[in-house]
OpenMM code with the backbone's topology and positions (N, CA, C; nanometers):
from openmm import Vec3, app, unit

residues = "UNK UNK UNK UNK UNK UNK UNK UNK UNK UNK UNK UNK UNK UNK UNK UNK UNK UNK UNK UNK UNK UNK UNK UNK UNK UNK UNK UNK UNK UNK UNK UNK UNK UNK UNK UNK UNK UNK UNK UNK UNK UNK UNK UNK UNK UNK UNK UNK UNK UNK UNK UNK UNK UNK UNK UNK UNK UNK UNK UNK UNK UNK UNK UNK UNK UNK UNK UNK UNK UNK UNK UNK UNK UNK UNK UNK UNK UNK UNK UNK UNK UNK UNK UNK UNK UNK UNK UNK UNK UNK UNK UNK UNK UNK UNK UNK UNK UNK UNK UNK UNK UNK UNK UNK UNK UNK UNK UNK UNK UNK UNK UNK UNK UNK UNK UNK UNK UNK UNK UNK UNK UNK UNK UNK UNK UNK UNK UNK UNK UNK UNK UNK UNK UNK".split()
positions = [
    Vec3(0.0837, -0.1170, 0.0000),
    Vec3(0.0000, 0.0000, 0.0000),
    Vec3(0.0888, 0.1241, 0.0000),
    Vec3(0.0737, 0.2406, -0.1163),
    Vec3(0.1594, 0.3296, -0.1059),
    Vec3(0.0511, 0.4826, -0.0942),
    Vec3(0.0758, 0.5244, 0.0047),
    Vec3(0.0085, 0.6456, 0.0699),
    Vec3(0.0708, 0.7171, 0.1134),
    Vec3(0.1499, 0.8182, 0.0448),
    Vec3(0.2557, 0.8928, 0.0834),
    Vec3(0.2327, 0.9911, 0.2276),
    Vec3(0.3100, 1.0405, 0.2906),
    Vec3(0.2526, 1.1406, 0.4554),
    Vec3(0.1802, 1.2359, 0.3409),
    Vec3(0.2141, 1.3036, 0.2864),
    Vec3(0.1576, 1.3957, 0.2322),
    Vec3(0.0519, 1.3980, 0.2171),
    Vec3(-0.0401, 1.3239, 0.1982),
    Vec3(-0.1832, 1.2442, 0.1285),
    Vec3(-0.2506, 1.2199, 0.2532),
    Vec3(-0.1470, 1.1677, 0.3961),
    Vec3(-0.2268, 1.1350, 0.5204),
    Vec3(-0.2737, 1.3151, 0.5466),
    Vec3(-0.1646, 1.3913, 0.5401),
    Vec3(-0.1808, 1.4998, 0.5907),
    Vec3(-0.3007, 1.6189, 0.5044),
    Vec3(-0.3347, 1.5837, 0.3678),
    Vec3(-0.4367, 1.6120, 0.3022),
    Vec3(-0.6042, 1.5963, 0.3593),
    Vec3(-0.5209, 1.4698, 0.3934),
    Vec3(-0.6793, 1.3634, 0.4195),
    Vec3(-0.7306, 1.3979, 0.5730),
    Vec3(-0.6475, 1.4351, 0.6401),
    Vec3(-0.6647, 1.4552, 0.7676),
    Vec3(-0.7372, 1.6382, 0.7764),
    Vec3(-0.6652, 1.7097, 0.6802),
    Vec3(-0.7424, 1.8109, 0.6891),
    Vec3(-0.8254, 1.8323, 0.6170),
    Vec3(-0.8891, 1.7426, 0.5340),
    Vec3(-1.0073, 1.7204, 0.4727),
    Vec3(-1.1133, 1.6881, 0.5834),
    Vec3(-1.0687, 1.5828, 0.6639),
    Vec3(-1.1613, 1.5520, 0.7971),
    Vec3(-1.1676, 1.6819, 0.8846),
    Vec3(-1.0716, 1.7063, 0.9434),
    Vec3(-1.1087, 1.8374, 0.9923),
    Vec3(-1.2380, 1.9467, 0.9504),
    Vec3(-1.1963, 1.9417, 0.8443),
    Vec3(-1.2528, 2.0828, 0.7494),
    Vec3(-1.4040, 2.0593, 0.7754),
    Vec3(-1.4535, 1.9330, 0.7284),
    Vec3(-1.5633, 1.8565, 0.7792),
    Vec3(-1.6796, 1.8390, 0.8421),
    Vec3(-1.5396, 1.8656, 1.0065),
    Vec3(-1.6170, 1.8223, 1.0850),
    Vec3(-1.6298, 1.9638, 1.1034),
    Vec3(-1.5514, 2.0670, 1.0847),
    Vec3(-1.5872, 2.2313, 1.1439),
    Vec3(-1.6984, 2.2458, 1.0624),
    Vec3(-1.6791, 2.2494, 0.9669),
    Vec3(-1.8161, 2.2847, 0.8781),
    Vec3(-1.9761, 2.1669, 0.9707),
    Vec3(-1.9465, 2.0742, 1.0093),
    Vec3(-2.0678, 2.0644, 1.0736),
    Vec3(-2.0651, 2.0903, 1.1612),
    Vec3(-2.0006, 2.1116, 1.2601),
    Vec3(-1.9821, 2.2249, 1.4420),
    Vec3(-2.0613, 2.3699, 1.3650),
    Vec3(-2.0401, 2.3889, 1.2701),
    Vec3(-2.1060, 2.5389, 1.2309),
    Vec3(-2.2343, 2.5337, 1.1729),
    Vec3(-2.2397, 2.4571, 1.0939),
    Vec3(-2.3956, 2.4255, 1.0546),
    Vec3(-2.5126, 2.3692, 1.2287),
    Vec3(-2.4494, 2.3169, 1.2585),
    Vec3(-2.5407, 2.2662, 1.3959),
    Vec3(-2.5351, 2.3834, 1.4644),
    Vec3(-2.4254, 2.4983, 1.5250),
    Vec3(-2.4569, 2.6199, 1.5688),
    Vec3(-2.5805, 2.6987, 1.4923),
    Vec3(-2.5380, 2.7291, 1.3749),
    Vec3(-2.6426, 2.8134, 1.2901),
    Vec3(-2.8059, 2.7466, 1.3521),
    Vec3(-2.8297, 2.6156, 1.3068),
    Vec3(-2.9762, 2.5508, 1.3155),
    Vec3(-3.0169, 2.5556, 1.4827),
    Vec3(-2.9101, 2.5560, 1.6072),
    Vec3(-2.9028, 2.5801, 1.7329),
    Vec3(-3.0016, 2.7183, 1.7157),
    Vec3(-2.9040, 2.8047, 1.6903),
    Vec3(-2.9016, 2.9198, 1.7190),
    Vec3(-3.0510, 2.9895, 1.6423),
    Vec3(-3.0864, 2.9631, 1.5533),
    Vec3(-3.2207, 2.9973, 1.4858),
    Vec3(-3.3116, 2.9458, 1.5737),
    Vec3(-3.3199, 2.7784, 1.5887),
    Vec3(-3.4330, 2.7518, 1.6378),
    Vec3(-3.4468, 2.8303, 1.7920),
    Vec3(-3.3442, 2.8399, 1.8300),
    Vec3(-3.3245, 2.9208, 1.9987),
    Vec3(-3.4014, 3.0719, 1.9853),
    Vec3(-3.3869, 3.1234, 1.8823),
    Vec3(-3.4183, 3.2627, 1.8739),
    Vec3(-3.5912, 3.2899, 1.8669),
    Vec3(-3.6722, 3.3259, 2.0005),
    Vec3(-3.7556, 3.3775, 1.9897),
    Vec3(-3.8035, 3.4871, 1.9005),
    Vec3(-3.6843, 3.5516, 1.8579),
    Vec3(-3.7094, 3.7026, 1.7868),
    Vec3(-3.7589, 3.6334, 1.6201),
    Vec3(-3.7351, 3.5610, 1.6048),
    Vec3(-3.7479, 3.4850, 1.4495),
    Vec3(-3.9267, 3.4494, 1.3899),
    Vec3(-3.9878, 3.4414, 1.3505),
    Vec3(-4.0859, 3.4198, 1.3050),
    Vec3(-4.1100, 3.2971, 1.2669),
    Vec3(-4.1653, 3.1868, 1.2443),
    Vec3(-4.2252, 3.0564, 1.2276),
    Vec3(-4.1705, 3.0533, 1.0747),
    Vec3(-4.2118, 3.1597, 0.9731),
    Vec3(-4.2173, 3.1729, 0.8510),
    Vec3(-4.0220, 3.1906, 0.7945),
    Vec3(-4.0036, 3.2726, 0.9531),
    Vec3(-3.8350, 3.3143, 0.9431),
    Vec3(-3.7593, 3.2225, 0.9241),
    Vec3(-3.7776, 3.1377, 1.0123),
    Vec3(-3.7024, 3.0182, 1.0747),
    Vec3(-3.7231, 2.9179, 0.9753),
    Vec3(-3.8705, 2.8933, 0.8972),
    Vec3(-3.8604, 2.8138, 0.8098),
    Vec3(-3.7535, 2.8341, 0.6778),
    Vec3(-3.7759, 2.9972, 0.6436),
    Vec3(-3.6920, 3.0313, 0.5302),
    Vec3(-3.5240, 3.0097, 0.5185),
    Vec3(-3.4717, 3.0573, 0.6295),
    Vec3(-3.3444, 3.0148, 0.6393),
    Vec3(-3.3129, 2.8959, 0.6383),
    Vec3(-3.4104, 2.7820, 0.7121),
    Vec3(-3.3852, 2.6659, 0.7351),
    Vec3(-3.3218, 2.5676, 0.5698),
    Vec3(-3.4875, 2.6099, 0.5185),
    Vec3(-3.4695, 2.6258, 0.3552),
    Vec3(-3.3497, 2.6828, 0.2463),
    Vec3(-3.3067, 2.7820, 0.2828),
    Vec3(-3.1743, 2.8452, 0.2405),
    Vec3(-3.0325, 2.8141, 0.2476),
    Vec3(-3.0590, 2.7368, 0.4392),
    Vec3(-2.9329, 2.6821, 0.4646),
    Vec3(-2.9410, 2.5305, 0.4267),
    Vec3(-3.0283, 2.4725, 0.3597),
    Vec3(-3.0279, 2.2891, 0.3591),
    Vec3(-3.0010, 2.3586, 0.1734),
    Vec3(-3.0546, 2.4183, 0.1156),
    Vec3(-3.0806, 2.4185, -0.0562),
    Vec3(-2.9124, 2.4780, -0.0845),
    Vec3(-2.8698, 2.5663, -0.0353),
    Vec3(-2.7139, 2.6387, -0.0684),
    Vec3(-2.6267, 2.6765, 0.0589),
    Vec3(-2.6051, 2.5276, 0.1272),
    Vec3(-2.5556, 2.5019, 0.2900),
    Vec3(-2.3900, 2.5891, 0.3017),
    Vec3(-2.3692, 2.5941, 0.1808),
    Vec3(-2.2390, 2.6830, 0.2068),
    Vec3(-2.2704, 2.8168, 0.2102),
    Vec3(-2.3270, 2.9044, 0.0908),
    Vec3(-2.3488, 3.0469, 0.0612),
    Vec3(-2.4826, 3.0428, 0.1911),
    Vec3(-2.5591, 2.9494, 0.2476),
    Vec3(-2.6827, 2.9820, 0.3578),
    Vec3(-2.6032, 3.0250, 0.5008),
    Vec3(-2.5056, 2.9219, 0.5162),
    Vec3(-2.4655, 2.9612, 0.6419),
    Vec3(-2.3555, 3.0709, 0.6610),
    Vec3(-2.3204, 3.0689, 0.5828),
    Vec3(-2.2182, 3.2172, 0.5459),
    Vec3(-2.2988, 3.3587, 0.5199),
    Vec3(-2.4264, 3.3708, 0.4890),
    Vec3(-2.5185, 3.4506, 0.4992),
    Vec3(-2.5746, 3.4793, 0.6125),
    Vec3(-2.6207, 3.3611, 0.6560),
    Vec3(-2.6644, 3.3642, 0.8352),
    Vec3(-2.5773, 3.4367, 0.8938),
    Vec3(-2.4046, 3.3963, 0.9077),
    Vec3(-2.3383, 3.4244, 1.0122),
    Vec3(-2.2872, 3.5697, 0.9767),
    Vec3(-2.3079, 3.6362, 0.8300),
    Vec3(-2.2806, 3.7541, 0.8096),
    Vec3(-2.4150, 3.8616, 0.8834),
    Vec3(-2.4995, 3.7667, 0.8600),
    Vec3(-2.6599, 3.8663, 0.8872),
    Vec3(-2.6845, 3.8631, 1.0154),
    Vec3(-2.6462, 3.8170, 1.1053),
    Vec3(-2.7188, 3.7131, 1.2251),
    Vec3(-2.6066, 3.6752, 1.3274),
    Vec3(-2.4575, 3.7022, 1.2749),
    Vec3(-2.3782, 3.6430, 1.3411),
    Vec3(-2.3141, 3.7034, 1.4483),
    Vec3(-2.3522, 3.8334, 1.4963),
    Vec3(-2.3093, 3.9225, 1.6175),
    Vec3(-2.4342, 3.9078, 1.7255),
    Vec3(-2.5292, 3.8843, 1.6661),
    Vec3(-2.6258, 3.8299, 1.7756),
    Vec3(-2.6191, 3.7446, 1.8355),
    Vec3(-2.5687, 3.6322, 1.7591),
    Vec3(-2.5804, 3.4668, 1.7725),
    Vec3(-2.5020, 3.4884, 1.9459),
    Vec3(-2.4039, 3.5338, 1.9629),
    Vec3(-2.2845, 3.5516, 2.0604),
    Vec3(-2.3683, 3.6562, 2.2271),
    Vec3(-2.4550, 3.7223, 2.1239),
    Vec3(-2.5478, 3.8130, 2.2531),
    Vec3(-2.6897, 3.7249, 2.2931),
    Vec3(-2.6981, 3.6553, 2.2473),
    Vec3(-2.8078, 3.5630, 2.2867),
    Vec3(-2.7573, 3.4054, 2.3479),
    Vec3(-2.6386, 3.3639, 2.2984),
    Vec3(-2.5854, 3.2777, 2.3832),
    Vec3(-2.5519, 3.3222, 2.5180),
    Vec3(-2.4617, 3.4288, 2.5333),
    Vec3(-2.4728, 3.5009, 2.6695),
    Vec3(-2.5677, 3.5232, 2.7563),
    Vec3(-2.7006, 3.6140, 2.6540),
    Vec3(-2.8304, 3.6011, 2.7643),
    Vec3(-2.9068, 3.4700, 2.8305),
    Vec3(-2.8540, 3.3348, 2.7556),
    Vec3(-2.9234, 3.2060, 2.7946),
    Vec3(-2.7905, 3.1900, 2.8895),
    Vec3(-2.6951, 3.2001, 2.8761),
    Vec3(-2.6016, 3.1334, 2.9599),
    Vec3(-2.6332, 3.2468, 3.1382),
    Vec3(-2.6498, 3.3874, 3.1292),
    Vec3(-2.6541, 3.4628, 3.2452),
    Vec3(-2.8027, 3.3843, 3.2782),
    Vec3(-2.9383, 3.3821, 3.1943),
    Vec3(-3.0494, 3.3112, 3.2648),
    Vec3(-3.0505, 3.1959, 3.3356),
    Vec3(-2.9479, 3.1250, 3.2888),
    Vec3(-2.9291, 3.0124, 3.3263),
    Vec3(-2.8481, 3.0065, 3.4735),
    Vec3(-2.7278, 3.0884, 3.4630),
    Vec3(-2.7043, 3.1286, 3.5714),
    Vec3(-2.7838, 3.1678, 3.7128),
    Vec3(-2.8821, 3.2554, 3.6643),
    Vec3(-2.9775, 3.3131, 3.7799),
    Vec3(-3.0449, 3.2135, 3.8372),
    Vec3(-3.1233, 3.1525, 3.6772),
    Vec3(-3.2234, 3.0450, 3.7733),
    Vec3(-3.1223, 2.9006, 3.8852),
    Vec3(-2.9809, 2.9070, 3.8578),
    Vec3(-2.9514, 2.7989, 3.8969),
    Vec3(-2.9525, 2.8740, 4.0452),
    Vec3(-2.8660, 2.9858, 4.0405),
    Vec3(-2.8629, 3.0463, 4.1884),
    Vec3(-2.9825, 3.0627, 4.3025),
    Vec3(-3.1130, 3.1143, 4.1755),
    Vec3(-3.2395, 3.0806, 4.2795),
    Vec3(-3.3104, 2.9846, 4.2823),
    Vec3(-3.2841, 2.8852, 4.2176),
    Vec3(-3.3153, 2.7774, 4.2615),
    Vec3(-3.1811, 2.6590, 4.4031),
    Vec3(-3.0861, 2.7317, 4.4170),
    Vec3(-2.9667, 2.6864, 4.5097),
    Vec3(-3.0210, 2.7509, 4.6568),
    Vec3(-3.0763, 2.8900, 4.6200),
    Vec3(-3.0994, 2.9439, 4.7508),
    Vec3(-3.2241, 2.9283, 4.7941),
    Vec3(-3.3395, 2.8714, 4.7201),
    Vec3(-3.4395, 2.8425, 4.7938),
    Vec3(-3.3966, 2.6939, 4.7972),
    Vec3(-3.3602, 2.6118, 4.7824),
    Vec3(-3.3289, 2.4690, 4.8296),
    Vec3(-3.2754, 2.4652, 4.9796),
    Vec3(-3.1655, 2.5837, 4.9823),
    Vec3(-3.1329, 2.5850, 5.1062),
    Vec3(-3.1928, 2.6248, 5.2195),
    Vec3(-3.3230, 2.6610, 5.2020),
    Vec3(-3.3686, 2.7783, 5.2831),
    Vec3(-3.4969, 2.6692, 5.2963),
    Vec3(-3.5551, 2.5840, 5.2003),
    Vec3(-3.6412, 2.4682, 5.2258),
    Vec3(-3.6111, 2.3342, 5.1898),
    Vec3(-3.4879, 2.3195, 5.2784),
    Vec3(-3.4469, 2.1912, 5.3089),
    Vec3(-3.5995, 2.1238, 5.4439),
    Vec3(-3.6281, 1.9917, 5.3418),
    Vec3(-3.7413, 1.9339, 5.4582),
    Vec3(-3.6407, 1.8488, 5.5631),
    Vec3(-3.5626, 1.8434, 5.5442),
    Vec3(-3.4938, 1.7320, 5.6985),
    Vec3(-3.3894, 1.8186, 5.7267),
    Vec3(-3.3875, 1.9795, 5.7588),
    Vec3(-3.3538, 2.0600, 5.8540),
    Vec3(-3.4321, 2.1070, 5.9120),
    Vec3(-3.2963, 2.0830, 6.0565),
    Vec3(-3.3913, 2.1113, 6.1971),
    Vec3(-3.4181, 2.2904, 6.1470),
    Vec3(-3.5605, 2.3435, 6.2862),
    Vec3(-3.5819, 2.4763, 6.2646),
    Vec3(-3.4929, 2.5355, 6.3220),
    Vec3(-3.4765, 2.6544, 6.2687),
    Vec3(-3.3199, 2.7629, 6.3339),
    Vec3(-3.4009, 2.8692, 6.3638),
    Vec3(-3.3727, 2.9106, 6.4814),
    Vec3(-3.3373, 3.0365, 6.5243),
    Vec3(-3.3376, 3.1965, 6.4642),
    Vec3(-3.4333, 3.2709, 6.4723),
    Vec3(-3.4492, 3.4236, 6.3982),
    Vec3(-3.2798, 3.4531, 6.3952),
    Vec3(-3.2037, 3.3918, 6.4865),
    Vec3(-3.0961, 3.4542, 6.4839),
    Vec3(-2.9419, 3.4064, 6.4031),
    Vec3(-2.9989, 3.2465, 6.4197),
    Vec3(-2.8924, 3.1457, 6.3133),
    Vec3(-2.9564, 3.2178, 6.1844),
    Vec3(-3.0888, 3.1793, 6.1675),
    Vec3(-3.1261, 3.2786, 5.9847),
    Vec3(-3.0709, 3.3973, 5.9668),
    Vec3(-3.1029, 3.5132, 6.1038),
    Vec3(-2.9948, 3.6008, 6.0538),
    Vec3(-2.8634, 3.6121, 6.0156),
    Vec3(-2.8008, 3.5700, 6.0784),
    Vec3(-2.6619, 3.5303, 6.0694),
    Vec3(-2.5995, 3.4220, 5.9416),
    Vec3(-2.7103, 3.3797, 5.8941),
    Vec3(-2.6933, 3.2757, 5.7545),
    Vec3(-2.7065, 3.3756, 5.6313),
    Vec3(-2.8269, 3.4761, 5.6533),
    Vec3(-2.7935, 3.6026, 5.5399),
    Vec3(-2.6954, 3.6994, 5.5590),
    Vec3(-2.6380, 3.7302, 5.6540),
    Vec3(-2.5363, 3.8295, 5.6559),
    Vec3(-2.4426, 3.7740, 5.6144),
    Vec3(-2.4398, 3.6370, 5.6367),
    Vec3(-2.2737, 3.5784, 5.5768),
    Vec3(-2.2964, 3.5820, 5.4166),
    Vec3(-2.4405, 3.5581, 5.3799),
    Vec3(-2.4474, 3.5770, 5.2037),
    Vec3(-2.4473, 3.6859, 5.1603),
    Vec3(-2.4601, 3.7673, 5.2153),
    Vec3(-2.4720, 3.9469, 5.1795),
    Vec3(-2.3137, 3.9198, 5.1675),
    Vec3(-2.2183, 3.8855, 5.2667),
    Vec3(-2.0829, 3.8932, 5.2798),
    Vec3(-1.9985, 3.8985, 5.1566),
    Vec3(-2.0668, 3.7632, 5.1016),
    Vec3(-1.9767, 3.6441, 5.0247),
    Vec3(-1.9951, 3.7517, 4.8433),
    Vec3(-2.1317, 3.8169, 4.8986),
    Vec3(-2.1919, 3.8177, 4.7468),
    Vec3(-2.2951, 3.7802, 4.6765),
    Vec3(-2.3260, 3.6761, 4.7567),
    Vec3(-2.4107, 3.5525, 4.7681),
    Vec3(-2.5663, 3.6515, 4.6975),
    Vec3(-2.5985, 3.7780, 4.8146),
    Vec3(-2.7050, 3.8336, 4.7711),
    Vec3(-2.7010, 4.0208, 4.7775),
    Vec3(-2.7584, 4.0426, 4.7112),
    Vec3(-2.7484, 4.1553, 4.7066),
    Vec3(-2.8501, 4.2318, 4.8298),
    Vec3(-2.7643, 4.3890, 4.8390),
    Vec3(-2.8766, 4.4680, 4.9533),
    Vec3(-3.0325, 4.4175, 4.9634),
    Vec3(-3.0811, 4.4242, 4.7885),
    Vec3(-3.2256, 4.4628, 4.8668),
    Vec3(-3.2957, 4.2763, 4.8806),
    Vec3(-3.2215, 4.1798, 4.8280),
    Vec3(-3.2320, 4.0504, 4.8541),
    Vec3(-3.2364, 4.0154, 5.0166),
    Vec3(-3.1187, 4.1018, 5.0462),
    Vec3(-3.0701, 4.1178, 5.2117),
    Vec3(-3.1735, 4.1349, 5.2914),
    Vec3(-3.2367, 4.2382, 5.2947),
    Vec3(-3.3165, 4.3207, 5.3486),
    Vec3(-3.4804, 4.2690, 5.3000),
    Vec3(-3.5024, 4.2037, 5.2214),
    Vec3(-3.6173, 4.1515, 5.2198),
    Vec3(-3.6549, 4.0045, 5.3031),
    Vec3(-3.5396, 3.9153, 5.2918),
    Vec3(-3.5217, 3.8184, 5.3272),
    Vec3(-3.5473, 3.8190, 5.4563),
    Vec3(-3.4823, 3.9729, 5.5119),
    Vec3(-3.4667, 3.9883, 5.7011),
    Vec3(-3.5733, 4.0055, 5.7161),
    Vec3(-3.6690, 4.0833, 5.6588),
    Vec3(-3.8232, 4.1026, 5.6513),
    Vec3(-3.8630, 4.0117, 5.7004),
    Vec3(-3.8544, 3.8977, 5.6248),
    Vec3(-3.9331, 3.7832, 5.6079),
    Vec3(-3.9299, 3.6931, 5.7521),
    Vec3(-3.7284, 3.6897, 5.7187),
    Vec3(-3.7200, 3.5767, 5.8734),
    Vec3(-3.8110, 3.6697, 6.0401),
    Vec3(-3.7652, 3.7826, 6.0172),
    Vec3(-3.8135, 3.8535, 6.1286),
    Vec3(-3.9705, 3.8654, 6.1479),
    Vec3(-4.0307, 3.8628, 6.0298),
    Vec3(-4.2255, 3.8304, 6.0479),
    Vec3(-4.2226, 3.7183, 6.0666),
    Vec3(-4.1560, 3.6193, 6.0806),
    Vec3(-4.1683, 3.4663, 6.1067),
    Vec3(-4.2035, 3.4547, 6.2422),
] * unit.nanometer
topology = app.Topology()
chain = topology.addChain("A")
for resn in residues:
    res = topology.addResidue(resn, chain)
    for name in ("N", "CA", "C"):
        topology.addAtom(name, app.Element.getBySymbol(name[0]), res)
């Protein structure tokens, strides 16, 4: 069998090339179907554009579409963020097999999160509300 390196090294960035081109096509179809701002009719058309002329479609997308794509991944990644945090801090706060604490252990459990960062002033101050009408 004669397969010169040269030919491995062709072939290998033929695979490459490939597989980027489908890492980018699956972003593009990600990233459309993700986009609320798009229209039923929108989403169909591109879809159409990018399957009929998948090279000149997605190179259009990412010229038309492609500074957003990066501001809307961010806004799902910060939402995602939030809900994980409030969903972390009410878990902690309604744990069913913790014992009851003290107006004063609760206080002392938000001041250390105000501390850390954990929550902000008016998070702070509502929370104390709360434990203190308890």
């Amino acid at each position: 069998m004669n397969y010169p390196l040269l030919n491995v090294f062709f072939t290998t960035m033929w695979v490459f090339l490939w597989v980027m081109w489908f890492f980018l096509l699956f972003r593009v179809f990600a990233d459309l179907f993700r986009d609320d701002s798009v229209s039923g009719w929108g989403k169909a058309g591109w879809s159409v554009f990018v399957l009929v002329l998948p090279f000149l479609g997605v190179f259009v997308y990412l010229i038309a579409r492609g500074k957003g794509m990066g501001e809307r991944e961010m806004a799902r990644s910060e939402q995602a963020e939030k809900d994980f945090r409030a969903y972390v801090k009410e878990a902690a706060t309604t744990s069913p097999d913790a014992k009851p604490r003290s107006q004063a252990e609760e206080l002392a459990q938000l001041a250390e999160l105000r501390q850390h960062g954990d929550l902000t002033e008016a998070e702070y101050q509502s929370a104390k509300e709360h434990v203190l009408a308890a």
